[in-house]
C-alpha positions as CSV (number, residue, x, y, z in Angstrom):
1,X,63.1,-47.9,-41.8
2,X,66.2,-48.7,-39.7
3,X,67.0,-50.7,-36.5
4,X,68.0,-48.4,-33.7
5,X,68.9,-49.5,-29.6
6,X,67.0,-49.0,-26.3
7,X,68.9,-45.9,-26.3
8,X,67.9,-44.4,-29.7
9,X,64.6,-45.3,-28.1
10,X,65.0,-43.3,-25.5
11,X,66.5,-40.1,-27.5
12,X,63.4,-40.2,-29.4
13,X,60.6,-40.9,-27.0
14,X,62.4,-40.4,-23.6
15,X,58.8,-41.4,-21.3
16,X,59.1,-45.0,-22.9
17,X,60.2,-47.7,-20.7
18,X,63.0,-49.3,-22.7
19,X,63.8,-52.0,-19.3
20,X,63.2,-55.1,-21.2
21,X,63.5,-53.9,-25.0
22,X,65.9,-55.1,-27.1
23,X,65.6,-52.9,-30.0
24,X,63.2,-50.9,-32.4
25,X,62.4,-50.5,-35.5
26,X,62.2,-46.2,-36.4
27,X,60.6,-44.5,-39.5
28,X,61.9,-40.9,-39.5
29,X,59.0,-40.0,-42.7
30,X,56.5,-41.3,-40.5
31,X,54.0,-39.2,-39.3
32,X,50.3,-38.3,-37.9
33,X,47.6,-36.6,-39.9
34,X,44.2,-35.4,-38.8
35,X,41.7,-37.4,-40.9
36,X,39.3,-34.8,-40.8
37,X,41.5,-32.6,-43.2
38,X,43.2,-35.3,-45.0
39,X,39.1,-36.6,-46.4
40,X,38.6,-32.9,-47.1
41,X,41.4,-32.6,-49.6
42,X,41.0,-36.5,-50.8
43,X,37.6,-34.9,-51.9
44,X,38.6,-31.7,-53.3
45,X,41.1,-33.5,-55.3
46,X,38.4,-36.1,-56.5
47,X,36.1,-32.9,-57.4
48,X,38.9,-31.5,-59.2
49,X,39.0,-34.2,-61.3
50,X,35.1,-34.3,-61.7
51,X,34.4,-36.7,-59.5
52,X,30.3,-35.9,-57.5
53,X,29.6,-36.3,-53.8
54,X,26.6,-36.8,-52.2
55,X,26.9,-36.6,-48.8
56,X,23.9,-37.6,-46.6
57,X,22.5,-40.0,-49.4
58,X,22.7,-43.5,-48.4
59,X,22.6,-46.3,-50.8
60,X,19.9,-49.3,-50.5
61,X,21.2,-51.7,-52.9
62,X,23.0,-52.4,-56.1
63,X,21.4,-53.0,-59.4
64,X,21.9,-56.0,-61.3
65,X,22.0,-56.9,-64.9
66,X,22.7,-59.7,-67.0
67,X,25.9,-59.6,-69.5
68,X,26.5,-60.9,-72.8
69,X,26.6,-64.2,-71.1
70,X,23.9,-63.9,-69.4
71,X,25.8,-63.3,-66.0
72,X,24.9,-61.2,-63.6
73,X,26.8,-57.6,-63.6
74,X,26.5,-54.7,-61.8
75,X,24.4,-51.8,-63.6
76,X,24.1,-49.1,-61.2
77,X,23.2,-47.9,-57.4
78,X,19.3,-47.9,-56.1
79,X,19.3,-44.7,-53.7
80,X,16.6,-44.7,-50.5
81,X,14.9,-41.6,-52.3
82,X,14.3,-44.4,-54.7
83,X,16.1,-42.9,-57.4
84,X,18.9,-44.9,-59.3
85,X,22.3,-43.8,-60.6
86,X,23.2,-45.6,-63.8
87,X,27.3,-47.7,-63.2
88,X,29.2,-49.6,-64.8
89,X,31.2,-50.6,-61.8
90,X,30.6,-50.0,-58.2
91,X,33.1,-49.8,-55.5
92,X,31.5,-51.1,-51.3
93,X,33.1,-49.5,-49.3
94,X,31.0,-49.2,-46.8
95,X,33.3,-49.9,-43.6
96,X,32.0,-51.8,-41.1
97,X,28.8,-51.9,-43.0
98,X,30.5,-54.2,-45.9
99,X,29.6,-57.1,-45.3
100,X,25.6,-57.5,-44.7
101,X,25.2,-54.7,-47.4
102,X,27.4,-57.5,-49.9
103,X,25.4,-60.3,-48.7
104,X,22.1,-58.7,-50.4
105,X,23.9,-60.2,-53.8
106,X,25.5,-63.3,-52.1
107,X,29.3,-61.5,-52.3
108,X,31.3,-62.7,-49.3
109,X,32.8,-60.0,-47.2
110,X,34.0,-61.1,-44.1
111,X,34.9,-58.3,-41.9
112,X,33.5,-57.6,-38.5
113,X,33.0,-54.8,-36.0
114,X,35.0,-55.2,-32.9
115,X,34.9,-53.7,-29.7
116,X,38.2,-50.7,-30.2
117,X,39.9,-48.8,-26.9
118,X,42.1,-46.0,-26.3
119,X,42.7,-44.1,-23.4
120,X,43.7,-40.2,-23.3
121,X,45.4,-39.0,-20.0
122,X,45.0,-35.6,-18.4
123,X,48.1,-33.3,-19.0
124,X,51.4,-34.4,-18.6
125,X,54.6,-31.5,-18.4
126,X,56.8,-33.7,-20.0
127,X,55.1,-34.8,-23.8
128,X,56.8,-33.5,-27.0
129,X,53.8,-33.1,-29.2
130,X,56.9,-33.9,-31.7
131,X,57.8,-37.3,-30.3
132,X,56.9,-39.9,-33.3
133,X,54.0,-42.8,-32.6
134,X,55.5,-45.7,-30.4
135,X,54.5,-48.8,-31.4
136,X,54.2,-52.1,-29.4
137,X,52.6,-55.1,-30.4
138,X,54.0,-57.0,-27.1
139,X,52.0,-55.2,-24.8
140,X,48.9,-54.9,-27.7
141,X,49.3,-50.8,-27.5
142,X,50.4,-47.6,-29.6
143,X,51.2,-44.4,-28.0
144,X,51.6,-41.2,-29.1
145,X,50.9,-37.4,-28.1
146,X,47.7,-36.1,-28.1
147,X,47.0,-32.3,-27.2
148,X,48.8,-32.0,-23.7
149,X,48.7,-35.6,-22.8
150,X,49.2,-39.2,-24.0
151,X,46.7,-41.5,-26.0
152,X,47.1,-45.1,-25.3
153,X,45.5,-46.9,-27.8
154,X,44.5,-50.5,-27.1
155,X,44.5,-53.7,-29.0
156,X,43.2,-56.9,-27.2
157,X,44.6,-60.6,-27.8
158,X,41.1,-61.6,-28.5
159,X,39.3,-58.9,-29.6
160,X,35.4,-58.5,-28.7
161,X,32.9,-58.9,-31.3
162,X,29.9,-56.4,-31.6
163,X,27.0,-56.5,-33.2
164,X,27.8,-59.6,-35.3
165,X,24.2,-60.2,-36.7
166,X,23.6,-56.5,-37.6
167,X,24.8,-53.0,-37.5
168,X,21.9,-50.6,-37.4
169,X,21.9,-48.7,-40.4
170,X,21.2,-45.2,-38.4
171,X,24.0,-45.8,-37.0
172,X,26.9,-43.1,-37.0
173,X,30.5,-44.6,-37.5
174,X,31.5,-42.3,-34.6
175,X,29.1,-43.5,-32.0
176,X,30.3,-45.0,-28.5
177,X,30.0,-47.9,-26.8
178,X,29.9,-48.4,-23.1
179,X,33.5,-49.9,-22.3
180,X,34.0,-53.3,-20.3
181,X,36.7,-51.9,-17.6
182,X,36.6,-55.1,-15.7
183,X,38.2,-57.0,-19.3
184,X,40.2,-54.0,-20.3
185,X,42.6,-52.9,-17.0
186,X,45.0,-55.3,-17.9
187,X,45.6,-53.9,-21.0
188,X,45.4,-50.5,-20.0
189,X,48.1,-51.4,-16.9
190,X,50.2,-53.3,-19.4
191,X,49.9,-50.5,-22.1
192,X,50.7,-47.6,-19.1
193,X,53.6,-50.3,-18.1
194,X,55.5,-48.9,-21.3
195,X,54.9,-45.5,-20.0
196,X,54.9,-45.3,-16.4
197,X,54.7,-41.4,-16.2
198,X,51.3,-42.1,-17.3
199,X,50.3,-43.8,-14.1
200,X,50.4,-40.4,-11.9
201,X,47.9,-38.3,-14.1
202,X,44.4,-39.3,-14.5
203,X,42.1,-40.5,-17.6
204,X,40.7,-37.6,-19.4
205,X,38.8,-40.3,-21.5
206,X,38.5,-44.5,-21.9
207,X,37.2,-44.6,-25.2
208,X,35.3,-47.4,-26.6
209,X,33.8,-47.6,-30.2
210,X,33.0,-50.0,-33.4
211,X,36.2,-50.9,-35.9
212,X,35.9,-53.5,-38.4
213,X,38.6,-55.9,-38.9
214,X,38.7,-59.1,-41.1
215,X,40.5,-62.5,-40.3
216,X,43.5,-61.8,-41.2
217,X,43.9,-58.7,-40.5
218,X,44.5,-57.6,-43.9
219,X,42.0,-55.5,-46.5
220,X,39.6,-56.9,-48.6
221,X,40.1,-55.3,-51.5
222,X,39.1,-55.7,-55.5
223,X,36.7,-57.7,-57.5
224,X,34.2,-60.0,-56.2
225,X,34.3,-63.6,-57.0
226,X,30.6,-63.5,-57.3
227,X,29.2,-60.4,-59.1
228,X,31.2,-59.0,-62.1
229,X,32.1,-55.4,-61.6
230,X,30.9,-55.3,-58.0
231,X,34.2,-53.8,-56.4
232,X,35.9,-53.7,-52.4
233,X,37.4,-51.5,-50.5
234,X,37.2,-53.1,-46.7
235,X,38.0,-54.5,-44.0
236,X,40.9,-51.5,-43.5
237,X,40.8,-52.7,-39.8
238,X,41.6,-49.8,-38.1
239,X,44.0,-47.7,-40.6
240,X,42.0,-46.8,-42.9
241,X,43.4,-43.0,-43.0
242,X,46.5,-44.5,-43.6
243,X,45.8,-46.9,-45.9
244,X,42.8,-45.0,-47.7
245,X,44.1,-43.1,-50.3
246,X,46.7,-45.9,-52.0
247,X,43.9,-48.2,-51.6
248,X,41.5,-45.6,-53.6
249,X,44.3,-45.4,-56.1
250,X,44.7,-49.1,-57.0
251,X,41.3,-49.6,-56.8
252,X,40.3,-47.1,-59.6
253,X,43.8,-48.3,-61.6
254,X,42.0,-51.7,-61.5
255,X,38.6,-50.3,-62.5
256,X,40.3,-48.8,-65.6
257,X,42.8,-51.1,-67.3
258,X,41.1,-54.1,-65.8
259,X,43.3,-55.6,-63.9
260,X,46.1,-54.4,-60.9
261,X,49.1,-52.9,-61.5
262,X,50.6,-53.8,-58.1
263,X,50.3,-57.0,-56.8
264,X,47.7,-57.8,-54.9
265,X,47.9,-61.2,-53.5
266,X,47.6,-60.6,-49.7
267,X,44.9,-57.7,-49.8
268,X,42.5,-59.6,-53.0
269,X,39.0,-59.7,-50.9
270,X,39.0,-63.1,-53.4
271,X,41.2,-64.8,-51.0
272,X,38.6,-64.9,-48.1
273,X,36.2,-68.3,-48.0
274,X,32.5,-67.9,-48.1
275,X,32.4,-69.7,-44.7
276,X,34.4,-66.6,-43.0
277,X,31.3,-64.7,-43.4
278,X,28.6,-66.9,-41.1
279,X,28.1,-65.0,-37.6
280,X,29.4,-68.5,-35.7
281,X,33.2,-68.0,-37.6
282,X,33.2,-64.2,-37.0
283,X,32.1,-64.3,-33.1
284,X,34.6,-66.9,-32.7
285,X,37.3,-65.8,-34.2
């Protein structure tokens, strides 16, 4: 990564609107991916390996034994068919499903669906399909091409909870929600601010669905505090495709030797407070 000017900016991404930037911050081995096709070959290169998938076979609970200590330990999966799949460890990582599937053994997850936007223009002449993401946290947006027009992705200040008692179980991870235009035109105007061209083509699509994000914005990832062996990979609040397969990777590195080999100290899911997990704390915050 290395600073570059207003100008740089504009070299790189000419429809931004560098008026009151100062500077940026470019990648050049950054990139986009579609996360249809990156899953696919995470799994072939899991099957390769001899790793099983079983799609459409969701997973009611987890089964508990006692150890030599007589402490509780995970000891498998119970499937909905009823059938159960003998474990020695078992990873959640359930999305935004993590946390009220954890609380059926008492472990504290404390992510949270939110309310998630992006808007998608009509075709513009002038976008690159090669012009890298654009970042800005200022105006709580990310904008990049997207087939022949702009996405606008959206981040509120305070986000919108949804759902905080219960997710439905039925419930796709791709499914809609009806967006709250009257709360999000500010952001979209601020967001189409850093890209004025955007303003003279209409909206092909407002976009408004369920993403999961934890407290701190960071993973919850490893070992639970309360059930040996029980493992987590959540709260990925909103990049998982990035994040996915190094997360997968330390993850099973922990699982084998028993402990991390990176360190781990601002993504261990032990860091987060039981209290983080009532519906009051996660509405709120």
């Amino acid at each position: 990564m290395r600073e570059i000017s207003p100008a740089e900016i504009s070299e790189l991404c000419p429809i931004i609107n560098t008026n009151d930037v100062l500077s940026g911050f470019y990648v050049p081995t950054d990139g986009r991916v579609n996360p249809y096709d990156a899953t696919l070959a995470l799994a072939k290169g899991a099957r390769n390996y001899g790793a099983q998938i079983f799609e459409h076979t969701p997973v009611d609970d987890v089964v508990v034994g006692k150890n030599s200590n007589d402490s509780d330990i995970v000891t498998g999966v119970k499937l909905s068919s009823g059938q159960t799949i003998n474990a020695t460890h078992v990873v959640n990582a359930a999305g935004m499903w993590a946390r009220q599937f954890a609380s059926k053994h008492n472990v504290s997850i404390p992510n949270q669906a939110n309310e998630h936007y992006y808007v998608i223009t009509e075709k513009m002449a002038e976008v690159d399909k090669d012009w890298p993401v654009v970042e800005d946290p200022s105006s709580y947006t990310y904008i990049r091409p997207e087939g022949d027009g702009l996405m606008l992705g959206l981040f509120e200040k305070t986000g919108a909870a949804w759902n905080s008692e219960a997710i439905p179980s039925t419930l796709s991870p791709f499914c809609e929600i009806e967006p709250d235009l009257h709360r999000m035109l500010p952001y979209i105007e601020t967001a189409m601010n850093r890209a004025p061209a955007a303003m003279n083509v209409g909206m092909k699509k407002i976009f408004c669905g369920p993403e999961s994000f934890t407290p701190d914005n960071g993973p919850a990832i490893g070992e639970s505090l309360e059930l040996e062996n029980y493992f987590v990979a959540a709260g990925l609040n909103s990049i998982g495709i990035l994040t996915g397969g190094g997360i997968g990777r330390i993850v099973a590195s922990w699982i084998k030797e028993g402990k991390p080999d990176v360190d781990v100290t601002g993504i261990n899911t032990t860091r987060f407070h039981r209290y983080q997990s009532n519906e009051l704390y996660r509405y709120v915050s």
